[in-house]
C-alpha positions as CSV (number, residue, x, y, z in Angstrom):
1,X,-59.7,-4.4,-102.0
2,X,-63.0,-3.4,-101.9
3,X,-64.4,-0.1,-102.6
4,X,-67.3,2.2,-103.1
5,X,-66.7,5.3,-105.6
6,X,-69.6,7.9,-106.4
7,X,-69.7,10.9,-108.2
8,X,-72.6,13.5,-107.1
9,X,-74.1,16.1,-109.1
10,X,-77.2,18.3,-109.2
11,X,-79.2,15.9,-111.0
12,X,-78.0,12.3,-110.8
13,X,-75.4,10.5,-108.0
14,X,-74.1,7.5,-109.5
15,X,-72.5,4.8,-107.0
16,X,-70.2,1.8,-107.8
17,X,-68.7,-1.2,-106.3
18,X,-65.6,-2.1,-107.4
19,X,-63.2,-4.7,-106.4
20,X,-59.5,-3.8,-106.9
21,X,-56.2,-5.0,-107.0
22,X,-52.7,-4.0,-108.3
23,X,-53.9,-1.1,-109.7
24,X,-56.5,-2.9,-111.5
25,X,-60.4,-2.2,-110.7
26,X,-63.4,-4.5,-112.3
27,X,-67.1,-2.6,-111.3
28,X,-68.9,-5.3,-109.3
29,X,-72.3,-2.9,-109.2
30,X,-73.7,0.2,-109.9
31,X,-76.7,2.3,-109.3
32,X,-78.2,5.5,-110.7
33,X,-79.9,7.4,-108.3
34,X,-82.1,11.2,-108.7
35,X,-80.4,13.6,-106.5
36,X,-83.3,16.2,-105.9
37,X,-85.5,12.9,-104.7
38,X,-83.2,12.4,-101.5
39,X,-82.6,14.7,-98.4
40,X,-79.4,13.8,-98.6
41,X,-76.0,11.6,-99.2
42,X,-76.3,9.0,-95.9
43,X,-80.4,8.3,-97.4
44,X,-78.6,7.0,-101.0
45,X,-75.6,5.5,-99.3
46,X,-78.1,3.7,-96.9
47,X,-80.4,2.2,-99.8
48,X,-77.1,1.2,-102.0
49,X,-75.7,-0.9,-99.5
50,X,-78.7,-2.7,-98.5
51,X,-77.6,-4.9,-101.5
52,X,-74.4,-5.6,-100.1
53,X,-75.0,-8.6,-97.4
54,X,-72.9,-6.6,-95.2
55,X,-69.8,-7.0,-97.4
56,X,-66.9,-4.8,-95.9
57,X,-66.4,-1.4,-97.7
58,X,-62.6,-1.1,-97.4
59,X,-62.2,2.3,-99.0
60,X,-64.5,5.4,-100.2
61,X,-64.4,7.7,-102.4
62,X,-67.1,10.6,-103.3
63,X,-66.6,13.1,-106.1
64,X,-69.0,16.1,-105.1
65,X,-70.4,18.8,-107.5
66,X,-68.4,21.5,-104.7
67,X,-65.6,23.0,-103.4
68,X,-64.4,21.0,-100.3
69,X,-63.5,22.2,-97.3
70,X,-60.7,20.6,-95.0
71,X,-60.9,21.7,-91.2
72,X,-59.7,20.1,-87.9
73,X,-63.2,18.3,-87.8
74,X,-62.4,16.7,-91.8
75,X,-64.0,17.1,-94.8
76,X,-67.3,18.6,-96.0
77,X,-69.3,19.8,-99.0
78,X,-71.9,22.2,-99.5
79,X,-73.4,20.4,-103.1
80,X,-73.7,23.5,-105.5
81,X,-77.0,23.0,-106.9
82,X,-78.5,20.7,-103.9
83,X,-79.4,21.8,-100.4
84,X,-77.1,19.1,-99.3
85,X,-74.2,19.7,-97.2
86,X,-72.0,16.4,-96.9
87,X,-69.6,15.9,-94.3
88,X,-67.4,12.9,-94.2
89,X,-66.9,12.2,-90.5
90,X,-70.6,11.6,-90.5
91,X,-70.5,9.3,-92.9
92,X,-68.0,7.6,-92.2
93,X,-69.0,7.1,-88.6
94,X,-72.5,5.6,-89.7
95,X,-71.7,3.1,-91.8
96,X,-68.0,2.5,-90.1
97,X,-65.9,2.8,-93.3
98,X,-62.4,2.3,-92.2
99,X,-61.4,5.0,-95.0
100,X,-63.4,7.8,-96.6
101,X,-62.4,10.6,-98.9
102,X,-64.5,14.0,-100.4
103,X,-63.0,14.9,-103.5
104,X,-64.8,17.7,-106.2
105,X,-66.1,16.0,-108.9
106,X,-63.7,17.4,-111.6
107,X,-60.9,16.2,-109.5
108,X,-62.7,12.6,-109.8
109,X,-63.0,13.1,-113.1
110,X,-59.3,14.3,-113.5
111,X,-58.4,11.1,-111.8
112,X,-60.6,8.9,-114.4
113,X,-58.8,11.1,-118.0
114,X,-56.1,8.3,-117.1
115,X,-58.2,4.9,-117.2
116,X,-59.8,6.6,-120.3
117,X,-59.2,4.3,-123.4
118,X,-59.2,5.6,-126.9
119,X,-62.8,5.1,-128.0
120,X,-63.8,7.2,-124.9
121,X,-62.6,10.1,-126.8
122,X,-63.2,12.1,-129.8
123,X,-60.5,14.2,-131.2
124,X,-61.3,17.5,-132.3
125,X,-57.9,18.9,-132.3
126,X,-54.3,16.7,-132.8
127,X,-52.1,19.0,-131.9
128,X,-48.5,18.2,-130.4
129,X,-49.0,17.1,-127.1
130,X,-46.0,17.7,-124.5
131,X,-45.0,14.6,-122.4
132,X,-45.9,15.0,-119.2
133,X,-47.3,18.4,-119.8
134,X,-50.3,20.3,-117.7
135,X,-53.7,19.1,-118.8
136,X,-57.2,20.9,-118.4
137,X,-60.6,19.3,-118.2
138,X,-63.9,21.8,-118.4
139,X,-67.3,20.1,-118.8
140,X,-71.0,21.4,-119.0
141,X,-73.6,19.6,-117.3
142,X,-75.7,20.7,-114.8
143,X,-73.1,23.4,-114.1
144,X,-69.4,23.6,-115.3
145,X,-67.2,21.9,-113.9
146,X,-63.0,22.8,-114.6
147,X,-59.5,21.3,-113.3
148,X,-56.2,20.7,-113.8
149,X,-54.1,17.8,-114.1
150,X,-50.2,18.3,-112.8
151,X,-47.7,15.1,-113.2
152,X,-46.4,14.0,-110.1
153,X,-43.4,11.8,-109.8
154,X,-45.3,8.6,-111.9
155,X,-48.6,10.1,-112.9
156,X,-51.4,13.1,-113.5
157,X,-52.7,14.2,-110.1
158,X,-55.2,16.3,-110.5
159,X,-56.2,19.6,-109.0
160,X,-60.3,21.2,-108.4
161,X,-61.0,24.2,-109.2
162,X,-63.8,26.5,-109.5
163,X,-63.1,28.4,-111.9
164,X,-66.9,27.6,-113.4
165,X,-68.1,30.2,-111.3
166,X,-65.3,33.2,-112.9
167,X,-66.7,35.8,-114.1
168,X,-67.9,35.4,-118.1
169,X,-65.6,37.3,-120.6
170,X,-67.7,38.4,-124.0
171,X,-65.6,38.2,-127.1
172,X,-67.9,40.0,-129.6
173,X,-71.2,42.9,-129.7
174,X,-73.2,39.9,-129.0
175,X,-71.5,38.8,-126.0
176,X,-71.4,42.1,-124.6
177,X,-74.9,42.2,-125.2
178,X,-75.5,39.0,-123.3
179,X,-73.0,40.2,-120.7
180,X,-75.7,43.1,-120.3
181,X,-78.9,40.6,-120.2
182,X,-76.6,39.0,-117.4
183,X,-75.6,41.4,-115.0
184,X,-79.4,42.8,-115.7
185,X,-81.2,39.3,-114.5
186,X,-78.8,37.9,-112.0
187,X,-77.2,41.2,-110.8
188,X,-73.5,39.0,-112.1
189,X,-71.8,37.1,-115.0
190,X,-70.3,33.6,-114.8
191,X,-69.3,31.1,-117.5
192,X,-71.9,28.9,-115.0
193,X,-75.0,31.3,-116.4
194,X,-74.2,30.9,-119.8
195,X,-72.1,26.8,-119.9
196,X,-74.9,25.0,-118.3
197,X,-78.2,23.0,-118.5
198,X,-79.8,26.3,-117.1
199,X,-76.9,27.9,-119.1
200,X,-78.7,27.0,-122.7
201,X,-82.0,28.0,-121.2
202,X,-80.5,31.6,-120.7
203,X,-79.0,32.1,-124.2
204,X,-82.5,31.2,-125.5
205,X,-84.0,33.5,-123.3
206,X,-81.8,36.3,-123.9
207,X,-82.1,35.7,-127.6
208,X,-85.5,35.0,-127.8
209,X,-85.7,38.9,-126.0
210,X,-83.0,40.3,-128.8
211,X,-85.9,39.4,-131.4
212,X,-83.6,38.3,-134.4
213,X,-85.9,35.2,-134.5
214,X,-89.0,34.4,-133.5
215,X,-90.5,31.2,-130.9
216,X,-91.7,28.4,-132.2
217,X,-95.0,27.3,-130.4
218,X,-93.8,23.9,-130.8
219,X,-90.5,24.7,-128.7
220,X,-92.2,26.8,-126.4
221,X,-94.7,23.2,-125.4
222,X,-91.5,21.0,-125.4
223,X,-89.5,23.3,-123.2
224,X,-92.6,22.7,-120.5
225,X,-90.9,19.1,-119.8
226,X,-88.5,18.7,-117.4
227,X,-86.0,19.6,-118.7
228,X,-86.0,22.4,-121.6
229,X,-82.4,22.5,-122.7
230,X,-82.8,19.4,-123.8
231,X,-86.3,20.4,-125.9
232,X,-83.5,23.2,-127.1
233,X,-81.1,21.0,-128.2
234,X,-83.2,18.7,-130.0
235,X,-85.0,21.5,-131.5
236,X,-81.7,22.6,-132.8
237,X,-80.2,19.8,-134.0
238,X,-83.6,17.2,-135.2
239,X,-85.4,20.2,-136.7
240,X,-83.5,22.9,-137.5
241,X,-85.4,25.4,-135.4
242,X,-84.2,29.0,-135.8
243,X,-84.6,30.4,-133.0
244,X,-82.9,27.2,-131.1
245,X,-79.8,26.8,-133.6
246,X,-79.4,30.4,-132.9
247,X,-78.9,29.3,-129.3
248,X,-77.3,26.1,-129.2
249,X,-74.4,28.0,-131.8
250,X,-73.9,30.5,-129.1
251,X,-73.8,28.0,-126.3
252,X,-70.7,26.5,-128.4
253,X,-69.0,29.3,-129.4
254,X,-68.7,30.5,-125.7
255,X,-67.9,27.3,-124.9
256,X,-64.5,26.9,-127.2
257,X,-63.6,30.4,-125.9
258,X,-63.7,29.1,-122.7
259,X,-62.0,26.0,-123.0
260,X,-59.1,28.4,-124.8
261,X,-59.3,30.8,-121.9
262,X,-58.4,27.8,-119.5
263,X,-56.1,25.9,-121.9
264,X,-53.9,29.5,-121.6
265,X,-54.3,30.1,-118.5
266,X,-53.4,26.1,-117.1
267,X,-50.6,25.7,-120.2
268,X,-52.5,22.9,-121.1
269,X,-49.8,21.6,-123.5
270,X,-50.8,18.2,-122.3
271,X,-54.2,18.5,-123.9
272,X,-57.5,20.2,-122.9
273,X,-60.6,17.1,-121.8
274,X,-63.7,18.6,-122.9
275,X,-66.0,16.1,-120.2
276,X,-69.6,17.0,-118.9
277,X,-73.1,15.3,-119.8
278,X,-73.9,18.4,-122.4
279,X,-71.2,17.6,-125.1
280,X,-71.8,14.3,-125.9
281,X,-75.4,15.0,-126.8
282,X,-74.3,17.9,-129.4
283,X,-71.0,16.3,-130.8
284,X,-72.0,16.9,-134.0
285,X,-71.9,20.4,-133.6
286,X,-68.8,20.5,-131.2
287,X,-67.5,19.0,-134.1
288,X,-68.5,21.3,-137.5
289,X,-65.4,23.8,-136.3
290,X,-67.2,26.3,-134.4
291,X,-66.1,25.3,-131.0
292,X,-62.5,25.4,-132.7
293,X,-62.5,28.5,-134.6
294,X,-63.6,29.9,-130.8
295,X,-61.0,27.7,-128.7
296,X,-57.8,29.0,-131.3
297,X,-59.3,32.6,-131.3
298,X,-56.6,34.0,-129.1
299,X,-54.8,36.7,-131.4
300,X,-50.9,36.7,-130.4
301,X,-51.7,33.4,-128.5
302,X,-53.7,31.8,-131.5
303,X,-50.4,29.7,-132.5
304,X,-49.9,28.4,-129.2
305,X,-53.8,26.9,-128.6
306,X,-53.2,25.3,-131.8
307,X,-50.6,23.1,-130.7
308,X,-52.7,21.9,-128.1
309,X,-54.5,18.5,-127.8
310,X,-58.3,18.9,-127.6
311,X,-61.0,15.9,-126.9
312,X,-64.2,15.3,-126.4
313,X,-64.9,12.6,-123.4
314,X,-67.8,10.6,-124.3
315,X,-67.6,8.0,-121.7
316,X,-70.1,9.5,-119.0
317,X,-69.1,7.2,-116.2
318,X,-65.6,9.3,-116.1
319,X,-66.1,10.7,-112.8
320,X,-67.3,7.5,-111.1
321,X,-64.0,6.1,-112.7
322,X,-61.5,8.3,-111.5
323,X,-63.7,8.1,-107.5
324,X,-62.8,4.7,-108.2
325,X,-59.6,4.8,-108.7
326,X,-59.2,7.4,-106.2
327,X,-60.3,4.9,-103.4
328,X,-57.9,2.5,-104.7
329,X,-55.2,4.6,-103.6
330,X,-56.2,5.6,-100.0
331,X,-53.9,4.4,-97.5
């Protein structure tokens, strides 16, 4: 069976070719494509398969940075942070695909947690796993991204969510005090604002305005590239930059109160996946037992959260795994 998988985000789409059988999938080809340079999903699709010799597509499957919406006309997606809207009739109908499927990207992602192998993850937290219990994935990239996985019979099947876009709960003054900057600048909170790209880029912001350190000139030229949460992060982390570590320690605090939040509120007690492109890059401060000490921070609940499995995925292709296997199954 041959299949096409892709997993769509704000910044990159990444498409695959897979050939499977038995349950079995070997990538055949795969292509990295910017999002913001296309007008839209059918202009990518169309230059992938130009490739293909007019091999058959058997199966489709696209996981989509968005909620999707099922009505009598099938499936669509309004792409978060692209002016894209992508409906599957549509595509389907153009390039004849006898089956096609829009899934949200953290479902595709909740799909690949199984295909995972154990030097795909880091573990930050043991814990005492229940068979067959609920898991939780959350993962910062370009937004944040946050599902559940539910055992089914034989196997995980996992449920989107948006729960990226809830609104952000401070823990401390200096939450609050962000909280304030918030609801001040965007008129609203979200864990979105804060666990993001953009997200990083705010905490600076809002701290650089607090005053408690001052702006490196140096930072301020770096952040003038394309992308300045990454001229944060490595201002943090390769040159111990005040002002940035001041940031990027925030960024991770809030981020292991989150991951808590969610591992209560899904009873996570088959682990928590901590996926997205951000993570990755700062492992070794997801690592130092900030992220922890916030994710276990739970009062009453504090014993519970620490029986609960927590990893890192470092495999980046997760999404575009789990589309894959997610094809693989349509029938």
């Amino acid at each position: 069976m041959r299949v096409l998988a892709g997993d769509i985000g704000g910044t990159k789409t990444l498409l695959q070719i897979a050939e499977c059988q038995a349950g079995r999938c070997r990538a055949v080809r795969e292509q990295r494509f910017d999002s913001g340079s296309y007008d839209g999903m059918s202009s990518i699709i169309d230059e992938f398969l130009r490739a293909e010799k007019k091999k058959s597509i058997e199966a489709v499957c696209l996981g989509i940075a968005g909620p999707v919406t099922e009505t009598a006309k099938g499936q669509s997606v309004k792409v978060t942070n692209l002016p894209w809207e992508i409906r599957g009739q549509d595509l389907k109908r153009k390039f004849k695909f006898p089956k096609l499927c829009l899934i949200n990207d953290f479902q595709a992602v909740g799909y690949g947690i199984g295909a995972l192998k154990q030097k795909d993850l880091v573990v930050l937290q043991k814990g005492r796993p229940v068979k067959h219990g609920p898991r939780a994935v959350i993962g910062a990239g370009t937004g944040l991204g946050q599902g559940l996985l539910i055992w089914d019979k034989d196997r995980y099947s996992p449920v989107a969510t948006e729960g990226g876009h809830a609104n952000f709960a401070p823990v401390d003054e200096l939450q609050l005090e962000l909280a304030r900057y918030l609801i001040k600048t965007h008129g609203r909170t979200s864990w979105e604002l804060v666990l993001s790209g953009h997200g990083l880029v705010e905490l600076y912001a809002f701290l650089k305005a607090r005053g408690d350190f001052s702006e490196a000139s140096a930072v301020a030229r770096a952040m003038q590239s394309d992308d300045p949460a990454a001229a944060i992060t490595h201002a943090a982390l390769k040159q111990n930059d005040p002002l940035a570590n001041q940031a990027l320690n925030l960024f991770v605090d809030i981020y292991g109160a989150q991951a808590g939040n969610l591992a209560l509120t899904a009873g996570a007690t088959g682990g928590v996946y901590v996926a997205g492109g951000i993570a990755p890059k700062i492992i070794s401060r997801i690592t130092d037992g900030r992220f922890l000490r916030a994710f276990r921070s739970n009062g009453n609940m504090a014993h519970y959260v620490a029986t609960i499995p927590v990893y890192v995925v470092t495999n980046l292709h997760v999404g575009l795994t789990g589309a894959t296997v997610a094809a693989s199954r349509l029938k």
